[in-house]
Kinemage of the C-alpha trace (Angstrom):
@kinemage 1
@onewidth
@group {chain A} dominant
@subgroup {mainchain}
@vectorlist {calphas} color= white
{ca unk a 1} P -45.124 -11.755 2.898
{ca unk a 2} L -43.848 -8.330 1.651
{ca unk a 3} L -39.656 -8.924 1.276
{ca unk a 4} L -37.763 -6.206 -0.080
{ca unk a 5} L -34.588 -7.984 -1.551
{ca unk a 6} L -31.864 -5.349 -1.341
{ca unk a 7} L -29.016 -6.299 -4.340
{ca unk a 8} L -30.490 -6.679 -7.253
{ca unk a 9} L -27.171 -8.771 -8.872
{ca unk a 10} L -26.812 -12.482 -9.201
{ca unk a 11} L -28.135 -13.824 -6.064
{ca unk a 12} L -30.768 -10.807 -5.249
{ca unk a 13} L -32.304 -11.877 -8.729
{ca unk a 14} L -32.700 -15.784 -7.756
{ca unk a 15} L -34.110 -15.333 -4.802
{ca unk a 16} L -36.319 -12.341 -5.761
{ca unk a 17} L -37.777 -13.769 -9.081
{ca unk a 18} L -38.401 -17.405 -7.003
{ca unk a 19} L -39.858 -15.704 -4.310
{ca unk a 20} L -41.760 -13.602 -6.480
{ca unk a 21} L -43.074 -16.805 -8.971
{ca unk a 22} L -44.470 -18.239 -5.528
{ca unk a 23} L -46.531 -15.575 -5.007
{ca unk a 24} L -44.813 -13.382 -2.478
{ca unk a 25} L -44.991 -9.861 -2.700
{ca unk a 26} L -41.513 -9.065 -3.513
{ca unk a 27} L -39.568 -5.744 -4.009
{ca unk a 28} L -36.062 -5.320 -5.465
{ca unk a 29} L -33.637 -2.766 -4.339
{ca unk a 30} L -30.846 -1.547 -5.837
{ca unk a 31} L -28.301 1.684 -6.455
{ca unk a 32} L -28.110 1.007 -10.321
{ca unk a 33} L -30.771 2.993 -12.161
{ca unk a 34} L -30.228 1.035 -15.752
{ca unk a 35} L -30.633 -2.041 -13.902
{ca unk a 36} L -33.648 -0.890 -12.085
{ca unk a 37} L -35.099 0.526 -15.478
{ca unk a 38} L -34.469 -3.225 -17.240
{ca unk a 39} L -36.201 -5.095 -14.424
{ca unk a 40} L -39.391 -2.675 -14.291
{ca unk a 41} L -39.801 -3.213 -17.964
{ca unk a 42} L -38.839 -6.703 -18.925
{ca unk a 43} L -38.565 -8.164 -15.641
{ca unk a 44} L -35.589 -10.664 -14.459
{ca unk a 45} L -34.629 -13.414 -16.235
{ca unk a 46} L -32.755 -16.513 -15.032
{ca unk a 47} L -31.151 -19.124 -16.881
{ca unk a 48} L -31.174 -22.435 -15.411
{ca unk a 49} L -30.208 -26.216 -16.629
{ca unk a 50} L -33.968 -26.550 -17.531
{ca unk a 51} L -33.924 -23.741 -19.712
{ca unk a 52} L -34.523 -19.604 -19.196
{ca unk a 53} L -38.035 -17.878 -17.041
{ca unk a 54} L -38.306 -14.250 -17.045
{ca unk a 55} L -40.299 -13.135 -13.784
{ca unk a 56} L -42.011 -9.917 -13.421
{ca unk a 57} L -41.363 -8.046 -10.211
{ca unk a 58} L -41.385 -4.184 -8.719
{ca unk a 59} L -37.737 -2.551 -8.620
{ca unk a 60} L -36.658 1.096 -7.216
{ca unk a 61} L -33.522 3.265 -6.518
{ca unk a 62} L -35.866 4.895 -3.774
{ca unk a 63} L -37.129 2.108 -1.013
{ca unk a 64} L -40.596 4.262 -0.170
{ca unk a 65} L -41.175 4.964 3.657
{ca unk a 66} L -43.399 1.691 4.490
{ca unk a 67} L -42.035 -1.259 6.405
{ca unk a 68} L -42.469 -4.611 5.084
{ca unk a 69} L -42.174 -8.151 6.700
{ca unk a 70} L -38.807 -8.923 5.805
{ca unk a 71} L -35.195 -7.131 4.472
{ca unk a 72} L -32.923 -9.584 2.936
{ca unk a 73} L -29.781 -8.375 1.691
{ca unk a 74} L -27.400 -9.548 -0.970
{ca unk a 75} L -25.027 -6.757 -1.831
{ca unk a 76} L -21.346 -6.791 -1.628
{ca unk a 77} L -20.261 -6.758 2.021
{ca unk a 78} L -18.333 -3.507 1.425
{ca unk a 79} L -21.471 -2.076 0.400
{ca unk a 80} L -23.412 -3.550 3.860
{ca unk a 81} L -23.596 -0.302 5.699
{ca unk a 82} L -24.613 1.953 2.460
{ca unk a 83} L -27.190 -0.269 1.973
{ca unk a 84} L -28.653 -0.788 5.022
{ca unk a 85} L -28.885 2.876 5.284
{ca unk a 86} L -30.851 2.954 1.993
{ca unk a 87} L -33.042 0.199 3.286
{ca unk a 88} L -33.637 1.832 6.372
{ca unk a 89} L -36.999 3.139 5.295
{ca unk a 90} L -38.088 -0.226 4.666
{ca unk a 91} L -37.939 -1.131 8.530
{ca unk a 92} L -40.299 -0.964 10.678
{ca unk a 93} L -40.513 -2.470 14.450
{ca unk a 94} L -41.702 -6.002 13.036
{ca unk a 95} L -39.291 -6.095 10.197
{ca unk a 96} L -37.120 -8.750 10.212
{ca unk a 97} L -33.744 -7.913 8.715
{ca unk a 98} L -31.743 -11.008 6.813
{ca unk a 99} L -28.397 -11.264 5.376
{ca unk a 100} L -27.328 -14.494 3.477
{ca unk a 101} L -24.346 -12.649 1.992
{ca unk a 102} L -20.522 -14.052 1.673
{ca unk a 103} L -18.125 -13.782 4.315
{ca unk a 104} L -17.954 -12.751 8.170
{ca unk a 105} L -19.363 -9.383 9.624
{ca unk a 106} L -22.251 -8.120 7.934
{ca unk a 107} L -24.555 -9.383 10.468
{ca unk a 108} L -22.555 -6.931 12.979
{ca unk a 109} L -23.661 -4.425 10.531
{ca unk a 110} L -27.131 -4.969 10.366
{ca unk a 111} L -27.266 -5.921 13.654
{ca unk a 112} L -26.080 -2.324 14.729
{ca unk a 113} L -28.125 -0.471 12.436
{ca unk a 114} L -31.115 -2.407 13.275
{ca unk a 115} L -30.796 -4.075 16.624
{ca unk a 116} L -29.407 -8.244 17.205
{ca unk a 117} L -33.071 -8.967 18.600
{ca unk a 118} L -34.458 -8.389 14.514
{ca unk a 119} L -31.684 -9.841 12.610
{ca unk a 120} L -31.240 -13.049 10.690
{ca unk a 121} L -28.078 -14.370 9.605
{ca unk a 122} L -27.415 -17.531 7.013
{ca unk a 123} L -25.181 -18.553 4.237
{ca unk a 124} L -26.822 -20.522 1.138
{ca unk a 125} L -25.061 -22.574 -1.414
{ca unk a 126} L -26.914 -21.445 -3.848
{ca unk a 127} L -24.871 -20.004 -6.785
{ca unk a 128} L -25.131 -17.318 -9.635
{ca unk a 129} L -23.479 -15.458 -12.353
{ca unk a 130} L -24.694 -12.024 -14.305
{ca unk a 131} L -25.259 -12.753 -18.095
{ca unk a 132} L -25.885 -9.091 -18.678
{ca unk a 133} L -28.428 -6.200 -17.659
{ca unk a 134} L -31.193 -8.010 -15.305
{ca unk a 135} L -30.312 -11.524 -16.490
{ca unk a 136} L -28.596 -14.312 -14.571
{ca unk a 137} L -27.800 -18.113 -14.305
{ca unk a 138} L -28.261 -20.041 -11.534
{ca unk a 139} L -25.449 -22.268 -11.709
{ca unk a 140} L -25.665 -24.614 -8.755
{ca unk a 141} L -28.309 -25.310 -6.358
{ca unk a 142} L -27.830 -25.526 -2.803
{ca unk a 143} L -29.102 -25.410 0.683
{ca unk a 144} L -29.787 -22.136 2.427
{ca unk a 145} L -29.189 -21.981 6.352
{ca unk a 146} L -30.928 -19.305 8.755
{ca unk a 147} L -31.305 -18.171 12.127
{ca unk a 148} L -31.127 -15.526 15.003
{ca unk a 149} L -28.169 -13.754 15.369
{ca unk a 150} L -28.123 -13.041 18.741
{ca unk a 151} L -26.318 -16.122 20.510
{ca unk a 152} L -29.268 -18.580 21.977
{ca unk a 153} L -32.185 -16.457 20.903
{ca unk a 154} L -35.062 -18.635 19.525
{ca unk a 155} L -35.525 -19.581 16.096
{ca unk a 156} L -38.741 -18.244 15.261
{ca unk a 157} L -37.738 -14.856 14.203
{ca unk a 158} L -36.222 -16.658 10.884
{ca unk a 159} L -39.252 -18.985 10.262
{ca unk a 160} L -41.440 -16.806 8.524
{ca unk a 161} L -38.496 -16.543 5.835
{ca unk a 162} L -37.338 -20.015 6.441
{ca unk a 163} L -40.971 -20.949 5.116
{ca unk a 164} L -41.270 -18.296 2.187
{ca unk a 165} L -37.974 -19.444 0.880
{ca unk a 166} L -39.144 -22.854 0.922
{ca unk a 167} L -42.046 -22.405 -0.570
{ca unk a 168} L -40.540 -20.988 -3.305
{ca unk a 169} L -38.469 -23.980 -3.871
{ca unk a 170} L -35.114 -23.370 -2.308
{ca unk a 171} L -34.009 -25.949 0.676
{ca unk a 172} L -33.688 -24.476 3.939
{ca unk a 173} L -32.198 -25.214 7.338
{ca unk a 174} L -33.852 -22.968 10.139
{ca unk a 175} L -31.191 -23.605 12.810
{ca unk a 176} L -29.831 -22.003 16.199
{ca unk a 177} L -26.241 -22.541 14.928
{ca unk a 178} L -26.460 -20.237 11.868
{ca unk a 179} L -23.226 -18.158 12.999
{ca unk a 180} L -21.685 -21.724 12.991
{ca unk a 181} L -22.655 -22.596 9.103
{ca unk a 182} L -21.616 -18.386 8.868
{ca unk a 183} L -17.992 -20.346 9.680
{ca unk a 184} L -19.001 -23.521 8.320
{ca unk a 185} L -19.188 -21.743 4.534
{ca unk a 186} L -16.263 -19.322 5.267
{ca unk a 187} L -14.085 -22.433 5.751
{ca unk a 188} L -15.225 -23.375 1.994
{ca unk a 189} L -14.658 -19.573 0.357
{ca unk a 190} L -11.245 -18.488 2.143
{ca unk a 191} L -10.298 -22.061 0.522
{ca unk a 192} L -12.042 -21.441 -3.170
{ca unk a 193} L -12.588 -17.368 -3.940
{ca unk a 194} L -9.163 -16.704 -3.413
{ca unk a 195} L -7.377 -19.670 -5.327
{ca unk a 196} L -9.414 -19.301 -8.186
{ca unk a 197} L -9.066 -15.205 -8.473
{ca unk a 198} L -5.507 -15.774 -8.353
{ca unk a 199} L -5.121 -18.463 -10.859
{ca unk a 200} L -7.905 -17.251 -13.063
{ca unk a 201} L -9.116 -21.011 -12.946
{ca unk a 202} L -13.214 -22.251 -12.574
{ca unk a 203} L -13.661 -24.227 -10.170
{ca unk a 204} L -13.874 -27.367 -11.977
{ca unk a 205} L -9.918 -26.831 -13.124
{ca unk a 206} L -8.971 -25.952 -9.163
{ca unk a 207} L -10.244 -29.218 -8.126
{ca unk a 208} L -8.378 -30.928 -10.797
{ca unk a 209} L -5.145 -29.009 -10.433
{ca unk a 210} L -2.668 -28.981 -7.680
{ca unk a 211} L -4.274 -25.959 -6.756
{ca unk a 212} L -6.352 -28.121 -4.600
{ca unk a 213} L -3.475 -28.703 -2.134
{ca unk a 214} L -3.451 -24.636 -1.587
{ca unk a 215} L -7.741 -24.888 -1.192
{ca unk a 216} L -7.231 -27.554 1.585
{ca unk a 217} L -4.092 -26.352 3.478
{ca unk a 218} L -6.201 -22.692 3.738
{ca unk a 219} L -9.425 -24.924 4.862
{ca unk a 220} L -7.464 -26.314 7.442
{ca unk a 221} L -6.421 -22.709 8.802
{ca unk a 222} L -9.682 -21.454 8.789
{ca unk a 223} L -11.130 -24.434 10.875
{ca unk a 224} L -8.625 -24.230 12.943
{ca unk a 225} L -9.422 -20.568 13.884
{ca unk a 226} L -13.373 -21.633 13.563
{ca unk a 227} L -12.636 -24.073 16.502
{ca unk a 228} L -10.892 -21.625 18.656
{ca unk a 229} L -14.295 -19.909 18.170
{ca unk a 230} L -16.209 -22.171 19.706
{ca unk a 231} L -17.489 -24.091 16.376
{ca unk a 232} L -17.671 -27.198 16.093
{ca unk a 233} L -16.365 -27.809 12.674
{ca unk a 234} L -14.492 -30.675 10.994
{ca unk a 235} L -11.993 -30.121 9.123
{ca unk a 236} L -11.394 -33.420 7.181
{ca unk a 237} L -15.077 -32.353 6.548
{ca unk a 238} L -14.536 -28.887 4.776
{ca unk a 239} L -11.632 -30.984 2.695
{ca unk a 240} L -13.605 -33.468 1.552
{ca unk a 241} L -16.859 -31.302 0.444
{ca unk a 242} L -14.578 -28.625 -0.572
{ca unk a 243} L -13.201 -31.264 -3.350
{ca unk a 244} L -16.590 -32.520 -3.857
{ca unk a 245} L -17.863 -29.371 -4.518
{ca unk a 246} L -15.231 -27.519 -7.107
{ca unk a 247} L -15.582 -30.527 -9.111
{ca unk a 248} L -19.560 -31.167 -8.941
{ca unk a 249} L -19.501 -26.969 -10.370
{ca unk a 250} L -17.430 -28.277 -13.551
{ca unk a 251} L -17.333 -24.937 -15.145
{ca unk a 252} L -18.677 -22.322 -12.893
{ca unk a 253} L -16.556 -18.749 -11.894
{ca unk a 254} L -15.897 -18.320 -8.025
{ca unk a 255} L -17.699 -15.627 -7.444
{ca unk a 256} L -14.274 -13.576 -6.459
{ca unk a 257} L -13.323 -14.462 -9.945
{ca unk a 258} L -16.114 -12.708 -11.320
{ca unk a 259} L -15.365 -9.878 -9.581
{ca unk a 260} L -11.469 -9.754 -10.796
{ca unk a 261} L -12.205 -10.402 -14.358
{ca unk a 262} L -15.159 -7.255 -14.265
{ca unk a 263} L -12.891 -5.223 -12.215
{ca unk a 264} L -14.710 -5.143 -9.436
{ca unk a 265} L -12.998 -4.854 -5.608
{ca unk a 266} L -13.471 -8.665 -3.788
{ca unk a 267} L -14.572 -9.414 -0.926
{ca unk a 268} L -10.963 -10.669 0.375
{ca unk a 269} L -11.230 -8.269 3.655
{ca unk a 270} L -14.242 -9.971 5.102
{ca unk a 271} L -12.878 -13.855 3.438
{ca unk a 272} L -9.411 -13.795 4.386
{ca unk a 273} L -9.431 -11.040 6.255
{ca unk a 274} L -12.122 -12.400 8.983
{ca unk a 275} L -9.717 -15.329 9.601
{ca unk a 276} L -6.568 -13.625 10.012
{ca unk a 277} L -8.478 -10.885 12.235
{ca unk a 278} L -9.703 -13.612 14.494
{ca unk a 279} L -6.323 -15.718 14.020
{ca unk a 280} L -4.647 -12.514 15.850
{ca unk a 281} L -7.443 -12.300 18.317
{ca unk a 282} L -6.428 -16.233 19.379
{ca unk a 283} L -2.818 -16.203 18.793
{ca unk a 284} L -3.354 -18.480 16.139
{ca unk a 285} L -1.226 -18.744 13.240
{ca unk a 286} L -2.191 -19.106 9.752
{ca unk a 287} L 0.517 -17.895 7.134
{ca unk a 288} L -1.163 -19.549 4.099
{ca unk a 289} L -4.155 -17.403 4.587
{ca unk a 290} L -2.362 -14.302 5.402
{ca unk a 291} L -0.422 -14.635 2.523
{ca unk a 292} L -3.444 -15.280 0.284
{ca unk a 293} L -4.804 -12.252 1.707
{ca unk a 294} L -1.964 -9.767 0.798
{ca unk a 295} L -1.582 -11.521 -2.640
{ca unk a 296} L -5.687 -10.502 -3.406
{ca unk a 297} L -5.298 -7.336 -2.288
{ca unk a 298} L -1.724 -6.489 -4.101
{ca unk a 299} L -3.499 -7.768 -7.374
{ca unk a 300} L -6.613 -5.302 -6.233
{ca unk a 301} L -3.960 -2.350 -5.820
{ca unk a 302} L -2.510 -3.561 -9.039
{ca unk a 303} L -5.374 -3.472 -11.035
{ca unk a 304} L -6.705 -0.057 -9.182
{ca unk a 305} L -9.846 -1.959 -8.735
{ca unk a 306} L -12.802 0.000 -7.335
């Protein structure tokens, strides 16, 4: 398959560089021209617990005016609409158009830029941090879920991805319930991202702190608004992996962390934000989560992040 993998940062590098070891014929997008300029002449290199590969793979500022099999997008979900107008070149009327990025909305985004009937949506557990200029480490390895985003469409529009992913060694769900694990792993970040960006603590240290009592009450409120949704999600469920999972990543940064400590803006609005949107939508009330929200963005406004 041709993919064009638009966000060339932690997770846009995994996937692109596995994709591109298993043969696919993989192109990485992205607004940064130093970043760009590494990649094209060292290629992207990935640090993993079995040591660091450097892959060799195509990447451009300019997408060129040819469609290829499949978009899959893993910017920042501010930056969803600005990139899927830079993509837009890429797409042509069998392109399917994937996002597997955090939080709640960005498949509205693609899917009104590109049409619902072409667009994949998914979350994957699959984890990353940026070591410097077109090198990363994958620091936990996880499942990847896809499917349609149009509410009872068929499932084959994400197998071609489903299988390319897979082939390159990632674990994937094709499933008609994607929007669901959409919820299913917004549960798990408007409990984590948040506590850890305000505490400055990895995730290993929130799931041995008392800060784990804040992660579950918040998991709670966001299943609770989940369910009102029409998702059938557990919430003694979300607890439980939630603890299992801080502790399994030992060390790791939340991603939202990351984004503090380089003074980046978060990704609170479409976290946080999506559940207190929908909370209001249901007359549902979730204080804990609405005050989590305000806190992230006062210490944004604080820090006049960008």
């Amino acid at each position: 398959m041709r993919i064009a993998i638009v966000g060339a940062g932690a997770m846009g590098s995994i996937f692109g560089a596995g994709l591109a070891k298993a043969g696919e014929d993989v192109l990485l997008v992205d607004v940064s021209t130093s970043l760009v300029e590494k990649i094209n002449a060292d290629g992207v290199s990935v640090e993993t617990k079995d040591g660091t590969t450097t892959t060799k793979l195509p990447a451009t500022t300019s997408p060129p005016e040819e469609p290829f099999d499949s978009v899959l997008f893993f910017v920042k979900c501010y930056h969803t609409q600005a990139a899927a107008d830079l993509a837009a070149p890429l797409v042509g009327d069998e392109t399917t158009v994937a996002t597997l990025q955090n939080g709640w909305g960005n498949g509205d985004v693609l899917a009104a830029k590109f049409g619902g009937e072409r667009t994949v949506v998914g979350v994957t557990y699959n984890s990353g941090t940026v070591r410097g200029i077109g090198a990363v480490a994958h620091t936990n390895v996880g499942p990847t879920f896809i499917g349609p985003y149009a509410a009872g469409a068929s499932t084959d529009l994400a197998q071609p991805i489903g299988e390319s992913l897979a082939g390159a060694g990632f674990e994937v769900n094709v499933t008609g319930e994607a929007t669901t694990e959409v919820w299913r792993k917004l549960v798990l970040n408007c409990a984590t991202l948040p506590t850890s960006a305000l505490t400055r603590l990895t995730a290993g240290r929130v799931g041995g702190s008392n800060v784990l009592e804040v992660a579950h009450a918040l998991a709670r409120e966001a299943t609770a608004v989940a369910r009102a949704l029409g998702h059938d999600i557990d919430p003694e469920e979300r607890v439980s992996t939630i603890t299992t999972n801080l502790r399994a990543v030992g060390s790791g940064k939340a991603s939202m962390l990351q984004d503090v400590e380089a003074g980046r803006k978060t990704e609170i609005g479409v976290i946080s934000g999506a559940v207190v949107a929908e909370a209001a939508d249901h007359d549902i009330d979730v204080p804990l989560t609405k005050a989590i929200l305000f806190l992230v963005q006062g210490l944004e406004e604080g820090a006049e992040l960008a």
